[in-house]
C-alpha positions as CSV (number, residue, x, y, z in Angstrom):
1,X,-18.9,-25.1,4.4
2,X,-20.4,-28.1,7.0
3,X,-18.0,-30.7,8.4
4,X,-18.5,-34.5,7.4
5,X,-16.3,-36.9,8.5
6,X,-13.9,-34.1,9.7
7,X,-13.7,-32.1,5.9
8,X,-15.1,-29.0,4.9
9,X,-18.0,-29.6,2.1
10,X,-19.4,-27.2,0.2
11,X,-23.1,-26.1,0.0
12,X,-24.8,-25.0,-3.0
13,X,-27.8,-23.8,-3.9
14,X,-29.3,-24.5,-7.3
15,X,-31.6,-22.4,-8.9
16,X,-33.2,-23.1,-12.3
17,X,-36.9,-23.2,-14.0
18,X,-36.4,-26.5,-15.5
19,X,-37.2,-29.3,-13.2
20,X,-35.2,-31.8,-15.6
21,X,-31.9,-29.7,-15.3
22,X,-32.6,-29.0,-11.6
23,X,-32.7,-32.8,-10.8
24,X,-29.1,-34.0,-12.9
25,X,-27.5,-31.0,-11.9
26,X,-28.5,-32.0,-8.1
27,X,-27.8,-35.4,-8.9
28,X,-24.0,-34.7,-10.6
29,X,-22.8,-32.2,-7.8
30,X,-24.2,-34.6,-5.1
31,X,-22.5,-37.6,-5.9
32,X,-19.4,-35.7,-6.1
33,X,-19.4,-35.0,-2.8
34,X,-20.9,-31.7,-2.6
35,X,-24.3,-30.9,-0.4
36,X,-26.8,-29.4,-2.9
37,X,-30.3,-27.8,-2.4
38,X,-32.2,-26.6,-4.9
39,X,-35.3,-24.7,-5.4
40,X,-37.3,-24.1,-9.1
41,X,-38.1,-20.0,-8.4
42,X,-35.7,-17.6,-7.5
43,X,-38.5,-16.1,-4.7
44,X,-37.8,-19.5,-2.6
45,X,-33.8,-19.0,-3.0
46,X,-33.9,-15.8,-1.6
47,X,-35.9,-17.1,1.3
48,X,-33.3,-20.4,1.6
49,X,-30.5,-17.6,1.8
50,X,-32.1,-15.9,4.9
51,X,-32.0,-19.0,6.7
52,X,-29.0,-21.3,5.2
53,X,-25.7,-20.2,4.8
54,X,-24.3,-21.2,1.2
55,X,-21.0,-21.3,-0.3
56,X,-22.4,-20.7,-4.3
57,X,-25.2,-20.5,-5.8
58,X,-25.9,-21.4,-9.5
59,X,-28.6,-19.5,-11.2
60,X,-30.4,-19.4,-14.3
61,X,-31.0,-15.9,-16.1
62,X,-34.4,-16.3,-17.7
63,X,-37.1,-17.4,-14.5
64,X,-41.0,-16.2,-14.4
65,X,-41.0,-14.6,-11.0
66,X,-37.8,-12.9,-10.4
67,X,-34.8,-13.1,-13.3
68,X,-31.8,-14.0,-12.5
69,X,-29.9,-10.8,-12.8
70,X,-32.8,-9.7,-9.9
71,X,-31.4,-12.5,-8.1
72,X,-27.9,-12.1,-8.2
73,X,-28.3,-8.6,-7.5
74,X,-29.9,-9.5,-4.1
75,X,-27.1,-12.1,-3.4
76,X,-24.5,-9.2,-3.9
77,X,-26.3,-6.5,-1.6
78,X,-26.9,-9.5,1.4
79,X,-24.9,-12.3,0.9
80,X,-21.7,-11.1,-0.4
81,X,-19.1,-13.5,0.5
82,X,-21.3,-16.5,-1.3
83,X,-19.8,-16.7,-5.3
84,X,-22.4,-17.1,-8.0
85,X,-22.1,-19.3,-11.2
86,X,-24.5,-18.6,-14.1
87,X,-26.2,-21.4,-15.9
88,X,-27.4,-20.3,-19.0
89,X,-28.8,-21.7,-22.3
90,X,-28.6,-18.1,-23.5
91,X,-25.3,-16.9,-24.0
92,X,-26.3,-13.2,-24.6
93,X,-23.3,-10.6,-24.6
94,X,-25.1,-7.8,-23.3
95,X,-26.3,-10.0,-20.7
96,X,-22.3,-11.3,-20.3
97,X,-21.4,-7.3,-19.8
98,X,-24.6,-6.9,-17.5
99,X,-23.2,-9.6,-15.7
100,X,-19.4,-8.9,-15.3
101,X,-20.5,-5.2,-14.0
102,X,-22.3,-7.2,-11.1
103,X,-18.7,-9.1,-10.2
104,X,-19.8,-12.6,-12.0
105,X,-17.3,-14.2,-14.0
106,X,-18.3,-17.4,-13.8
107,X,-20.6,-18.8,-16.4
108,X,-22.1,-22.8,-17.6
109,X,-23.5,-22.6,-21.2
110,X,-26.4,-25.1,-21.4
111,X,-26.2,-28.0,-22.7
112,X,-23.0,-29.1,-20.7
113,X,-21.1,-32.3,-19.9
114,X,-20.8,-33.8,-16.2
115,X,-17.3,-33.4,-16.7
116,X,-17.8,-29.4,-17.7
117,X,-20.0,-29.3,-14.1
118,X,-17.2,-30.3,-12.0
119,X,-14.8,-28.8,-13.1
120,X,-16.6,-25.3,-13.0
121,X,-17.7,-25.9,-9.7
122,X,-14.5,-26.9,-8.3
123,X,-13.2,-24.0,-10.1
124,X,-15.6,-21.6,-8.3
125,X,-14.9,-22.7,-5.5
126,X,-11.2,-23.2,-5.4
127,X,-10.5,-19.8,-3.4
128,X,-12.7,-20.7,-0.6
129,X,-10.6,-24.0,0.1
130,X,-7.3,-21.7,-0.3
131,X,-9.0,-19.1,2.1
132,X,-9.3,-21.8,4.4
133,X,-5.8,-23.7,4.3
134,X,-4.7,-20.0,4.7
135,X,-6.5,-19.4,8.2
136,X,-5.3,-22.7,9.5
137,X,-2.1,-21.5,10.7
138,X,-0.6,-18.4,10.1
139,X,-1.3,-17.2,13.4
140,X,1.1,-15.0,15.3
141,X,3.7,-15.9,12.8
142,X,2.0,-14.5,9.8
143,X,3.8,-16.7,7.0
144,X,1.6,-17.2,4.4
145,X,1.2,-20.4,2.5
146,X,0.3,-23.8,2.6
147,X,3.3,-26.0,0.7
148,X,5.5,-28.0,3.2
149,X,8.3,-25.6,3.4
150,X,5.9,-23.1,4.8
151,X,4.4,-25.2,7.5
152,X,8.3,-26.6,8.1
153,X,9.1,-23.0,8.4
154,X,6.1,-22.5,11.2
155,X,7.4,-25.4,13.5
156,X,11.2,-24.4,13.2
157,X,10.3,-20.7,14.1
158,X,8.3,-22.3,17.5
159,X,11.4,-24.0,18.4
160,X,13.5,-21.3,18.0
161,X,11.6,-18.7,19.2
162,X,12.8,-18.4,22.9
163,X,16.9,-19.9,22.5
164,X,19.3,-17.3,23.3
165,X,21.9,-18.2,20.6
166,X,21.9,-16.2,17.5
167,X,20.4,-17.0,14.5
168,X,21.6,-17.1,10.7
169,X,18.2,-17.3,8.5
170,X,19.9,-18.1,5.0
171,X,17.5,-18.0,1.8
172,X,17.1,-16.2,-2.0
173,X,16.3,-12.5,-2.2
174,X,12.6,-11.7,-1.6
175,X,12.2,-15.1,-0.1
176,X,10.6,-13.4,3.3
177,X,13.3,-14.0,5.5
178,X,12.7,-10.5,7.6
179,X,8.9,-12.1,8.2
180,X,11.0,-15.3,9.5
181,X,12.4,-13.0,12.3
182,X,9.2,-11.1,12.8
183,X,8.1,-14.4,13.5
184,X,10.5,-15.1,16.0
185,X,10.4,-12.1,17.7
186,X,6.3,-12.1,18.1
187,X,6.4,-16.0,19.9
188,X,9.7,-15.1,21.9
189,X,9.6,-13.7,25.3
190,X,11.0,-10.6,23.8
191,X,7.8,-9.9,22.2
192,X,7.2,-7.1,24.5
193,X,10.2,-4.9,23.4
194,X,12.1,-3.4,20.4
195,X,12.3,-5.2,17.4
196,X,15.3,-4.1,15.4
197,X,15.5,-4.1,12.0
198,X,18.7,-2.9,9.8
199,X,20.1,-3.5,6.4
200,X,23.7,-3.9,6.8
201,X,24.2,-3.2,2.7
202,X,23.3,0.5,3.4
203,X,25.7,1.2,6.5
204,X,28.4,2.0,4.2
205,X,31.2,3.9,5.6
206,X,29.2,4.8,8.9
207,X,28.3,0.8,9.8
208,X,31.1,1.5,13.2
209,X,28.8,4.4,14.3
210,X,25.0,3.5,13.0
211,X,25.7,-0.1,14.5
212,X,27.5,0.9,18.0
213,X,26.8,4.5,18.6
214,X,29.6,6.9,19.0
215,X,30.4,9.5,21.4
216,X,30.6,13.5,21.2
217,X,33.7,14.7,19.3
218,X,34.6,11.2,18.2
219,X,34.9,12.1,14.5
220,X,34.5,15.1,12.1
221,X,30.7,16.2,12.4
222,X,30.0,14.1,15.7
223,X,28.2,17.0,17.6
224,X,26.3,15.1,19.7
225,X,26.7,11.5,20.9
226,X,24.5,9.2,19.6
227,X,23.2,5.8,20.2
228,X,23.8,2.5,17.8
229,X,21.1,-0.1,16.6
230,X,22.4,-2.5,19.4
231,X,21.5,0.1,22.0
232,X,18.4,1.1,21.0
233,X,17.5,-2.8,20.5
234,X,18.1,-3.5,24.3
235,X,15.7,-6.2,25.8
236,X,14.6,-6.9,22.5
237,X,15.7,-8.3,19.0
238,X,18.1,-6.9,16.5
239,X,17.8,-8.2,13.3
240,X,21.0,-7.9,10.6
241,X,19.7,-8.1,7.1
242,X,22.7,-8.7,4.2
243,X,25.2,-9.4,7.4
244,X,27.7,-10.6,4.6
245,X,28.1,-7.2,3.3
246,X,29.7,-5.9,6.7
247,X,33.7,-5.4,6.6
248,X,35.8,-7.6,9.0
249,X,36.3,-4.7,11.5
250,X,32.7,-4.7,11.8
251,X,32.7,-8.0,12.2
252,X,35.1,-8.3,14.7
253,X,33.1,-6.4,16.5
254,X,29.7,-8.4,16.0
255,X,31.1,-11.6,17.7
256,X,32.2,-9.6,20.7
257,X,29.1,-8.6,21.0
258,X,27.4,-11.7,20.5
259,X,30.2,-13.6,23.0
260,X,30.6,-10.7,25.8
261,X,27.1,-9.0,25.8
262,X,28.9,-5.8,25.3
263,X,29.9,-2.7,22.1
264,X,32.5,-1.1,21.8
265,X,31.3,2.9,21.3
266,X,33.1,4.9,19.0
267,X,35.0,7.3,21.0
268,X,34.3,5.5,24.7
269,X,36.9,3.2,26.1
270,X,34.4,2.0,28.2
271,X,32.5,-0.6,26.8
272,X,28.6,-0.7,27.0
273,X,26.5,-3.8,27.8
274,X,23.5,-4.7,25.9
275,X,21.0,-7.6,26.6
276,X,19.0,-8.5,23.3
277,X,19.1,-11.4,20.4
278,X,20.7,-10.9,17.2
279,X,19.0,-12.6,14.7
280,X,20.7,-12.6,11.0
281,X,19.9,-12.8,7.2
282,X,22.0,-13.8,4.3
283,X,21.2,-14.2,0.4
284,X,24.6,-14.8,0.0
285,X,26.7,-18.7,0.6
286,X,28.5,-17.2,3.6
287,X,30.9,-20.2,3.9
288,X,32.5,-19.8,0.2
289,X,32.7,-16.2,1.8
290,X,35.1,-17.5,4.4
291,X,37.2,-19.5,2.3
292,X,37.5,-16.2,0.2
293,X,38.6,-14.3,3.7
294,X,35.9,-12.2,3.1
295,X,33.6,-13.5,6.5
296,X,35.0,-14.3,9.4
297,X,35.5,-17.8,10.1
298,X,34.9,-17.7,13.8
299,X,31.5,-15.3,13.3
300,X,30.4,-17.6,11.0
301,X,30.6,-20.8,13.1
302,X,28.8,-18.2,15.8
303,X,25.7,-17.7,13.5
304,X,25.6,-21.2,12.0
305,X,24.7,-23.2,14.9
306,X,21.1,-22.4,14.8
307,X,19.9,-21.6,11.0
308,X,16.6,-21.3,9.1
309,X,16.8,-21.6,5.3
310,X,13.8,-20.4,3.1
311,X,13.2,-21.5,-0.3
312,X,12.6,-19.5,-3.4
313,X,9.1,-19.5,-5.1
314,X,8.9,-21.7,-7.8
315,X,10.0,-24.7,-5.5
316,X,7.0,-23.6,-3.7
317,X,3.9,-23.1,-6.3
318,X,1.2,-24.3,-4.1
319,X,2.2,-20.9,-2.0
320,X,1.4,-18.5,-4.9
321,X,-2.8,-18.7,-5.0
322,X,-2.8,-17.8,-1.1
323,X,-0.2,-15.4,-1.2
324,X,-1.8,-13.3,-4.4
325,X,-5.3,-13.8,-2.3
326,X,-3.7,-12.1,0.7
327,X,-1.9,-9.5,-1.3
328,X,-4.9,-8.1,-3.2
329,X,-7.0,-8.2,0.3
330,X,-4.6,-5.8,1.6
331,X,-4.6,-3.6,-1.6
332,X,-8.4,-3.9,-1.5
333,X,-8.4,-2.7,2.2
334,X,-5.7,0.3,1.5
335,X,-7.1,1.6,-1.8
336,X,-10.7,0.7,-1.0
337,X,-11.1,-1.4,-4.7
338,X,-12.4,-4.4,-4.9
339,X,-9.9,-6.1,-7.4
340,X,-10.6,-10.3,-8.0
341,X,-8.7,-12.4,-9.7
342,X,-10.0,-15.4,-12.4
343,X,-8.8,-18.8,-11.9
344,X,-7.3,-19.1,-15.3
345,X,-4.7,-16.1,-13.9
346,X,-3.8,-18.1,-11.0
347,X,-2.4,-20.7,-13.2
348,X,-0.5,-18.6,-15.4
349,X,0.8,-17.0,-12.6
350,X,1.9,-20.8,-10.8
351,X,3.2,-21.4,-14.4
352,X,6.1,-18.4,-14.0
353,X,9.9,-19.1,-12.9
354,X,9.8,-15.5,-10.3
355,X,13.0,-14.4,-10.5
356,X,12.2,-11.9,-7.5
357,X,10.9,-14.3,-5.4
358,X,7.7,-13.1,-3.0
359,X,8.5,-9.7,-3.6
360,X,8.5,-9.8,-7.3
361,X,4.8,-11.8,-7.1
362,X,4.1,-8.5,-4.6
363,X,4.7,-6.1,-7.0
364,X,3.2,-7.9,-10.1
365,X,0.1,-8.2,-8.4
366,X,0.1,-4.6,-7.1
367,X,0.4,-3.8,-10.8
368,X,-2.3,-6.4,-12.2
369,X,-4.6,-4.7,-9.5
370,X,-4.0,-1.2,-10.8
371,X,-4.3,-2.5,-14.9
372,X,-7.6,-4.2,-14.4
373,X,-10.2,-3.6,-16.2
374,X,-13.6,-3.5,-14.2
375,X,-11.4,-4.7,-11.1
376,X,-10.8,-8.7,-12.9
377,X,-7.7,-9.6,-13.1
378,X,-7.9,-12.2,-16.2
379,X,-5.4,-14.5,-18.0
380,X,-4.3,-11.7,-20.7
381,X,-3.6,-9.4,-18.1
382,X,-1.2,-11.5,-16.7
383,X,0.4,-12.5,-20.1
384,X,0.8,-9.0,-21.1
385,X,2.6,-8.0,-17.9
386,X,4.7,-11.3,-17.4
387,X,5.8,-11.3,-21.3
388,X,7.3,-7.9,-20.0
389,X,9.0,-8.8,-17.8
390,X,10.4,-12.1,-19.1
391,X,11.7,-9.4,-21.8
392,X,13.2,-7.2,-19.2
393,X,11.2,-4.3,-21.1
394,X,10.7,-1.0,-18.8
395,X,6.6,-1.2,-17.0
396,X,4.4,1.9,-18.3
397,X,5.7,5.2,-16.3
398,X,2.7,4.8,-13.9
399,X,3.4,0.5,-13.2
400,X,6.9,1.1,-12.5
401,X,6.4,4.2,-10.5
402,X,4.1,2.4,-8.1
403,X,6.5,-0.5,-8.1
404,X,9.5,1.8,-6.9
405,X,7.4,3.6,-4.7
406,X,6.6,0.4,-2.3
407,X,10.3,0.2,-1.7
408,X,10.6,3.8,-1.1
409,X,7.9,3.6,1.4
410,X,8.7,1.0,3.3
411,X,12.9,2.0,4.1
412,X,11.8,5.8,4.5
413,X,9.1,4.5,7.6
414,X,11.1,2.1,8.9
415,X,13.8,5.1,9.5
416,X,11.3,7.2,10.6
417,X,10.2,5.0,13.3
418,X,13.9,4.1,14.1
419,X,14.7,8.0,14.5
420,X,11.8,8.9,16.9
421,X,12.0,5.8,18.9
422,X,8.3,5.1,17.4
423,X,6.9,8.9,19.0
424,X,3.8,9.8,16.7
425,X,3.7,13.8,17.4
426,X,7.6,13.7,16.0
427,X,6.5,10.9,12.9
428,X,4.2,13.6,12.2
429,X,6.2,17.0,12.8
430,X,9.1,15.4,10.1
431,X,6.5,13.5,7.4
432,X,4.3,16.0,7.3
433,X,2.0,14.2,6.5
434,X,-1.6,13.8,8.1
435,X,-2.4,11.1,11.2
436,X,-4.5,8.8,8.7
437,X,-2.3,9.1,6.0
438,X,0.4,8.2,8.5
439,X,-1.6,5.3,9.6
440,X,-2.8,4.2,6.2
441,X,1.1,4.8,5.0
442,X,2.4,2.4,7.9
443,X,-0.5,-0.5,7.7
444,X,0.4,-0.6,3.6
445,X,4.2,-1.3,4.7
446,X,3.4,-3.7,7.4
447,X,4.7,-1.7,10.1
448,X,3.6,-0.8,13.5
């Protein structure tokens, strides 16, 4: 796409036979603000497309010197980020199928309204614009989106990035509030060392020990002495997912750690100081909490004075197209598919209430990608496997396998990591698994 007047506007190439249709067509998209060439053989296109760089290209299927299915062909082997629309007076199925095996899904049946033109076109073109919003300004902070919460949450995560006070990021489940302190971590002058991360919901019984470390011989079992998360997250960032679910001794000992510098080690008198930020996440209203005398009052004023709050996703629906882009480029990139979606699934999928947030959008596309038929995810896909869940009906083994599985991935390599202090031989030794799978395994789960 060229700048003009500082926006993006799209080229297209038109390619059609019929001088008649060449010129309105030309005529329509240009006065809508597009900048069109066009060319009467399919020959001369392939020449323009050596030397201009085009955004889509709408073809004809029936041309004397090279038919359109010839043409598209060559677009997909040397130009394959530019999307192709058909313009046909022939709606021939075979031809459709031909077609849809060569990745076009977009289609014009001659003769068509203005109206019908623009609204294909823009539709065509719709995931370049997203693309584009999308590289804007994710940067180092990776949140992905373009509503105003996202680019609110961009700014507040620059001015947090490099306080020294904790900070309470409060927010529905799946709302991405571990990318929020990834985020801060990667633009703080911590960057350089450990980030942390822990769920405080699976500590249990062992949150005194897993959290502060304990000492040889402190308890039944303690053969060795063993360091806690807030050691191990020296210099750097420790971030405390579900911190509501920790019991008041615990958090006793959280806000003398966040006021002193220093834990308390099970089994030392002496207590150990640490240097590193907490950062902490709650899906749950921590101040009806207090009132209950189930959060300390005092530890909650501590985390409150500096506090993020991320929205859920249907108060965000301009986030979805962008974030369902991004997810199937990583899925394309780990499975090696190349899985697209139709514009008529984006909608339904902006349409749905999501429960789950981000990581219920994750997973539904995950499944949508592995359903599809010839790698298209369509509108009835997304019907069938929405009305499913709206009807809290069990997935197929397979969907709901994969869907568990991301989960299980994701916890079982962040211990991993956490264990071996990030040591790859040792990664290796206990996964057995092989280097690239390891790789592959830790890219799919976002982890380094």
């Amino acid at each position: 796409m060229r700048k003009n007047n500082n926006k993006k506007v799209a080229e297209i190439l038109i390619v059609d036979d019929e001088l008649d249709m060449l010129d309105s067509t030309e005529k329509i998209l240009t006065n809508t603000g597009y900048r069109v060439s066009k060319t009467l053989k399919a020959t001369d296109a392939i020449r323009m497309l050596a030397k201009e760089s085009y955004d889509l290209v709408i073809t004809d299927i029936v041309m004397p010197d090279i038919d359109g299915i010839s043409l598209i062909q060559h677009i997909k082997n040397n130009h394959p980020d530019v999307e192709i629309m058909v313009m046909t007076a022939y709606p021939d199925e075979s031809r459709i199928d031909e077609l849809e095996n060569l990745g076009v899904h977009y289609y014009i049946f001659k003769p068509f309204h203005k109206s019908q033109l623009i609204y294909s076109v823009h539709g065509v073109l719709h995931f370049n614009r997203i693309k584009e919003l999308y590289a804007l300004d994710t940067g180092q902070i990776g949140l992905i989106g373009i509503s105003s919460h996202i680019r609110s949450l961009r700014e507040q995560i620059k001015m947090y990035a490099n306080i020294s006070s904790p900070l309470l990021i409060s927010g529905p489940t799946g709302t991405g509030k571990e990318l929020v302190a990834r985020g801060v971590h990667s633009l703080s002058d911590r960057e350089n060392n450990a980030f942390i991360p822990v769920n405080c919901a699976t500590l249990g019984t062992l949150a005194d020990s897993e959290l502060f470390g304990h000492k040889s011989g402190a308890f039944t079992d303690a053969r060795y002495s063993s360091l806690g998360y807030f050691q191990v997250a020296d210099k750097g960032i420790l971030f405390l997912d579900e911190v509501g679910e920790l019991g008041l001794d615990i958090q006793a000992k959280l806000l003398r750690a966040i006021d002193f510098g220093e834990v308390s080690v099970v089994g030392d008198p002496k207590p150990v100081k640490v240097d590193l930020r907490i950062i902490c996440a709650t899906n749950r209203a921590l101040k009806d909490m207090v009132q209950n005398g189930k959060f300390r009052e005092d530890l909650y004023y501590r985390l409150c004075g500096t506090q993020i709050t991320t929205a859920s996703l249907n108060a965000r629906i301009d986030d979805i197209p962008p974030l369902v882009y991004n997810f199937l480029n990583s899925l394309n990139e780990v499975k090696k598919m190349n899985c697209k979606i139709t514009l008529k699934a984006i909608e339904y999928l902006q349409q749905y209430s999501w429960p789950g947030n981000v990581r219920e959008l994750k997973y539904t596309v995950t499944t949508l990608a592995e359903m599809a038929k010839k790698h298209v995810i369509d509108y009835d896909d997304v019907v069938k496997v929405l009305d499913i869940q709206q009807q809290n009906m069990p997935l197929p083994y397979k969907e709901a396998k994969n869907l568990n599985m991301v989960d299980f991935d994701k916890e079982y390599f962040t211990a991993l990591l956490s264990l071996t202090k990030g040591k790859l031989s040792k990664c290796l030794e206990i996964s057995k698994l092989h280097k690239k799978n390891f790789y592959e395994k830790l890219k799919s789960c976002g982890l380094k």
